[in-house]
N, C-alpha and C positions, 0 to 999 in steps of 0.2 A: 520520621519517614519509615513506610514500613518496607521489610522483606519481601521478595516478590515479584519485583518489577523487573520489566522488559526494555530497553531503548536501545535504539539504531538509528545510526544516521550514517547518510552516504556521503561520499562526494567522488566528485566523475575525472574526468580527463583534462588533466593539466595540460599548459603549454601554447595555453592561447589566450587572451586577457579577457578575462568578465565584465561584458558594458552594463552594469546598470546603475541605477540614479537610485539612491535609496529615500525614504521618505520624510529625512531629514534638510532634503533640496541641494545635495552634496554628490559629484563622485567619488564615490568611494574610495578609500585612500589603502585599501586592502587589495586593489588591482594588483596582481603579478604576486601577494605574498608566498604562495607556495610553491611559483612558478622556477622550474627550474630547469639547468642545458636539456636532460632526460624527460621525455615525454612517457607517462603514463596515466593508467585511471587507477582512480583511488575510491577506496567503501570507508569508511571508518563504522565501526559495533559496538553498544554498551551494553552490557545485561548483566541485572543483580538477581542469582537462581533463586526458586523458593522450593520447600521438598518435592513436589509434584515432579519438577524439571532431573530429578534423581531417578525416578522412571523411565521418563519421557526426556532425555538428555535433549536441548538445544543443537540444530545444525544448520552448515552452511552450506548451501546449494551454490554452485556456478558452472554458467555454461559460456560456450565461445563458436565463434566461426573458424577462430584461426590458432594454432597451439600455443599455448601460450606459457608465462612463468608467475606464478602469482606467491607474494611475500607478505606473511600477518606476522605484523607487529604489535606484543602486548607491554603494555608499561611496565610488567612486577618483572619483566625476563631480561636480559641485555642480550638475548639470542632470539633468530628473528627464524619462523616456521615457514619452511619454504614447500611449496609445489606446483607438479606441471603438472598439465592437465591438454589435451587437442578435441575434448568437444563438450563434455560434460562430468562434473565431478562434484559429490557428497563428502563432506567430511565436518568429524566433530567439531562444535564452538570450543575453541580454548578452555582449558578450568584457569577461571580465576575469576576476581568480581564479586567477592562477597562482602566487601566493604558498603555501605551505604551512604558515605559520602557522596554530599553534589560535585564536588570536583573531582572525584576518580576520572580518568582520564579511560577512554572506547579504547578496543583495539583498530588496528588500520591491515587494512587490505589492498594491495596494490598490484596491479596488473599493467604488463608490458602490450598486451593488447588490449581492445576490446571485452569485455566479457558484462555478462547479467548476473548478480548476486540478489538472493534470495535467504531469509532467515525463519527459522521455526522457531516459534517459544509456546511449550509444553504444547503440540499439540497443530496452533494456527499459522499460515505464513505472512508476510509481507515482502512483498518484491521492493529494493531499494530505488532510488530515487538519484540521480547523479547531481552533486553538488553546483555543476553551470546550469543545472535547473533550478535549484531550489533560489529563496529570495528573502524579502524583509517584509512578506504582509501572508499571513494566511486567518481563511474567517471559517469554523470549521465548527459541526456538533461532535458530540459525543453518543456514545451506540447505547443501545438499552440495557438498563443493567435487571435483569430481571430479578424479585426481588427474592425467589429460590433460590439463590443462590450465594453463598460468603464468597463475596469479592467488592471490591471498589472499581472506579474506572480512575486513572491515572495519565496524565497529558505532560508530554518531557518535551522541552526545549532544549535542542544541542548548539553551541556556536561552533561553526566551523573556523572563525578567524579570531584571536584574539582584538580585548576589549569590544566586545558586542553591547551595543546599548538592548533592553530585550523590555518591553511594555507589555504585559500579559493583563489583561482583561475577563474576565466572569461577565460574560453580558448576559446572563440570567441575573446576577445580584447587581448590574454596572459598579463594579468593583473593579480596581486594578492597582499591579503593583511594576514597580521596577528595578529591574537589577543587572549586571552587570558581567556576564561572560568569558572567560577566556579558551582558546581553540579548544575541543574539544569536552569540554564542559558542560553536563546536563544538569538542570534544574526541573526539577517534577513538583508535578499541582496534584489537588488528590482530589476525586469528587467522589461522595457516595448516595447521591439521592439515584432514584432508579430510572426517571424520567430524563429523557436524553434532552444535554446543555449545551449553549453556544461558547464559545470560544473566542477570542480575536488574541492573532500575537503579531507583534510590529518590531522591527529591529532596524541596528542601526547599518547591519550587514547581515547578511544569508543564514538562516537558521535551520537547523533540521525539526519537524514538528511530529512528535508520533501521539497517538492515540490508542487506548486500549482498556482491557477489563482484565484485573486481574484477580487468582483469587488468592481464600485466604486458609488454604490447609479443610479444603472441600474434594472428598473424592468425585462427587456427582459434578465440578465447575470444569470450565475449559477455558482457560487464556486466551485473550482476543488482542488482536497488535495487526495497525493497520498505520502507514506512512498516511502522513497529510500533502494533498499536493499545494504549492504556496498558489493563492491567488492569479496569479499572473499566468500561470498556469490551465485553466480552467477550459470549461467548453461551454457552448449554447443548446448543443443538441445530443439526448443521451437516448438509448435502446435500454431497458430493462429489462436482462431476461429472468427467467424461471428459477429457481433452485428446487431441483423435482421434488415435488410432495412437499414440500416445505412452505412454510408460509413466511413469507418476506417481507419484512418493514422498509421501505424507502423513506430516506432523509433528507430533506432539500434544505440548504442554504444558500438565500444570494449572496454575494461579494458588495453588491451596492443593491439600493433601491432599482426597483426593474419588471418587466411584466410576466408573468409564468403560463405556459401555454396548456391547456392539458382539453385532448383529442379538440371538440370544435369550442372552449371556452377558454377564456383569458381574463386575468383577475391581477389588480396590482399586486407586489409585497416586498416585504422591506429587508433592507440588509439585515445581516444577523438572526432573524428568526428562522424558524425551524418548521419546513411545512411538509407533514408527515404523509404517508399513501401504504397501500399494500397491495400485493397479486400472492398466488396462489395458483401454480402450473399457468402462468397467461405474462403474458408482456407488456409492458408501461412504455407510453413513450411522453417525452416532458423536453418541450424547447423554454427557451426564455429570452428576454432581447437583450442580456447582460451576463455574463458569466457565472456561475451555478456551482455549486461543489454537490455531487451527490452517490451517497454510499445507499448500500444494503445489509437488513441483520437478519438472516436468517435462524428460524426457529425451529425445532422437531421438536413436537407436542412429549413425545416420546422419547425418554434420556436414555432409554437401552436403544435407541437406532443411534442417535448422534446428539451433538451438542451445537449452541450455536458458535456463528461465526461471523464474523463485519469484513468489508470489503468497498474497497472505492470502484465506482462505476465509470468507466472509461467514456470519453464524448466522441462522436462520433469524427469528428474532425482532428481525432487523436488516435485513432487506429493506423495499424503496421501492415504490408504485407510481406511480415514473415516473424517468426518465433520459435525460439527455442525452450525448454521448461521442462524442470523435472518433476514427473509424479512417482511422490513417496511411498516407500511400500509398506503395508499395513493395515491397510484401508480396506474395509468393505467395499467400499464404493468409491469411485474416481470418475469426475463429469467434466468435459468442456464443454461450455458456452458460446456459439462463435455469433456473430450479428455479422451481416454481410450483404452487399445485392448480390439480388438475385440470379442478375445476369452473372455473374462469375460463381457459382455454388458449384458449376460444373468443373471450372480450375482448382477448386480447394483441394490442397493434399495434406493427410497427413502422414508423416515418415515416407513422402513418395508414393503414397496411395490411396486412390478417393476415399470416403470417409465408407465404411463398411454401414451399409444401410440397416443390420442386424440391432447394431451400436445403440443406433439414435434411438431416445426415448420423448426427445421433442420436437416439433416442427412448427415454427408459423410463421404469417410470409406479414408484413407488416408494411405501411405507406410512410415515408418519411419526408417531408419538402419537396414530395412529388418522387422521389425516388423508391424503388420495389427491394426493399431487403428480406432476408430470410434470418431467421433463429433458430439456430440448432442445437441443440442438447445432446449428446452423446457422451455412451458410457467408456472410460478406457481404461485401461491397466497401467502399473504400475511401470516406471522408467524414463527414457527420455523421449521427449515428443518435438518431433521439429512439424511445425505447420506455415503452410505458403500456400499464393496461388502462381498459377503460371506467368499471368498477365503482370504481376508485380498488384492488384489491385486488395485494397487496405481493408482488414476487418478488424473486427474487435473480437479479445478474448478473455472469458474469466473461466475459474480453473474450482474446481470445488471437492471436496469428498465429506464420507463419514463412518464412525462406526462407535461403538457403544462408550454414551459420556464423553467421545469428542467430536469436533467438526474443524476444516479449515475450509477457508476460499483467498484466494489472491486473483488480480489483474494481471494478465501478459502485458499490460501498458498501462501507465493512466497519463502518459506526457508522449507529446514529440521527442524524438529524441535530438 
């Protein structure tokens, strides 16, 4: 296994029982294991540095509604890192983790409220995922590994309960293997062709799935670390927007055999495969009759503006109306993406203030199931951003930047919560 690698896995708020049926035709006998008198939410984190991350040190983003107490616990310490925080707060990822064992054990983050965690590795983010979200089936590609560059793409499987049955599949080579998990335990696959691979991972209880590119001792690469959201999960209706100037690869995969909708045509396709598109400053829009996972990888032709980055595309029946997120500072450039009707553009705030029209570098108004949405692209600076609309009515948002040899983008959502 090599040096390098990045893996995170969440898990959310205890204290109330996990109903689901795993794909073994069992419930689950891990009901209630971590439950306990104390209700809180919980992150758990793995990351193994490589030199790059000595520059660009790894951090941990969290924000909240309500002031909160939050406690990370690392395995090598018997002393547990405490802090408060009442809206938003940056701080270093722990040092430690340079072991490259599969059973090193994450660190765990736990919060007496509510809160959103978010994690940078060398560069890209990935917003977590809450463990009563995550499950036993996810069907997922992998992001292009362009071949300029020394890196591999590498896919880790976390358990979050002891004894996890875990069936990892290559459904480009239909190969699979199987092996056997205890909490907190990641096992990493390595892929290094450049051509983006399907995936399938099956467990016997909730697993965390991450995805990424990482490299390998390349000043000109950028680390890519993107959460998988598990199947169950999923949506039928997605908005693609823009990543200005950039040109973006879109990656479809179904969950099952199902139909794919794209503007007036429709075309069978089958689970597991991989059905590619692109824009270029313009918006995509892709329904399908059966649930979809679908990411974006943006490219600059040009490595002195930025580098690429992967990102899962939120469905439309998965948007929030409201958000909180930090934008990092350092960035040449800082953009959100908001998808939204049109009828409420007029309630969007952000930080309490319509969006400054100066901002916006994109606009287009798009038809969806009969519904009038708008796409907005605008530029923002660096810190914390709360966005809402008055009405409480739901948008979607992705978050992106860049500047010379890096890139990131993350989702404000890709789940219900």
């Amino acid at each position: 296994m090599d040096e390098g690698l990045f893996y995170v896995t969440s898990a959310g708020r205890h204290g109330a029982p996990i109903r689901e049926r795993s794909r073994f035709g069992v419930t689950p006998s891990f009901v209630g294991e971590y439950i306990g008198k104390e209700e809180y939410q919980e992150f758990v984190s793995f990351i193994l540095r490589d030199p790059q991350m000595q520059q660009n040190p790894p951090s941990i983003f969290m924000t909240t509604d309500t002031p909160t107490d939050v406690k990370i616990t690392t395995p090598e310490t018997s002393e547990d890192q405490m802090t408060s925080f009442d809206s938003s707060i940056t701080i270093p990822y722990p040092e430690f983790g340079t072991n490259v064992s599969p059973e090193m054990k994450a660190i765990r983050i736990r919060s007496k409220e509510s809160i959103t965690v978010a994690v940078s590795a060398h560069q890209d983010i990935t917003t977590l995922i809450p463990t009563e979200k995550l499950s036993t089936s996810y069907i997922f590609s992998t992001p292009i590994r362009d071949s300029a560059f020394q890196a591999f793409i590498a896919i880790s499987v976390t358990a979050i309960h002891d004894n996890t049955c875990i069936t990892f599949s290559d459904l480009g080579d239909s190969t699979s293997q199987e092996y056997t998990l205890n909490a907190l335990e990641t096992r990493i696959q390595e892929y290094r062709g450049t051509d983006p691979r399907a995936y399938n991972v099956q467990s016997s209880k909730p697993v965390a799935v991450f995805c990424g590119m990482y490299c390998m001792s390349d000043a000109n690469c950028n680390n890519i670390i993107e959460q998988i959201p598990p199947s169950s999960q999923l949506d039928t209706v997605y908005i693609i927007p823009p990543n200005i100037d950039k040109i973006t690869a879109v990656l479809i995969v179904p969950q099952k055999d199902t139909t794919l909708f794209e503007e007036n045509d429709s075309f069978p396709v089958v689970a597991g495969n991989i059905y590619p598109g692109g824009i270029l400053n313009d918006v995509l829009i892709r329904r399908s009759t059966d649930p979809i996972i679908v990411t974006t990888y943006a490219l600059d032709e040009d490595l002195s503006v930025g580098a690429p980055y992967w990102t899962v595309v939120p469905g439309v029946n998965q948007y929030l109306p409201r958000y909180k997120i930090i934008i990092q500072n350092g960035w040449n450039s800082n953009y959100i993406a908001i998808m939204i009707r049109k009828s409420a553009v007029g309630g969007l705030r952000v930080n309490e203030q319509s969006i400054d029209a100066n901002s916006i570098r994109f606009e287009k108004d798009v038809v969806v199931e009969a519904v009038e949405y708008s796409v907005i692209v605008a530029e923002v600076t660096e810190g914390e951003l709360t966005l809402d609309t008055i009405d409480d009515t739901p948008f979607g948002l992705m978050v992106y930047g860049s500047r010379p040899v890096a890139g990131y983008g993350f989702a404000g959502n890709v789940i219900l919560p």
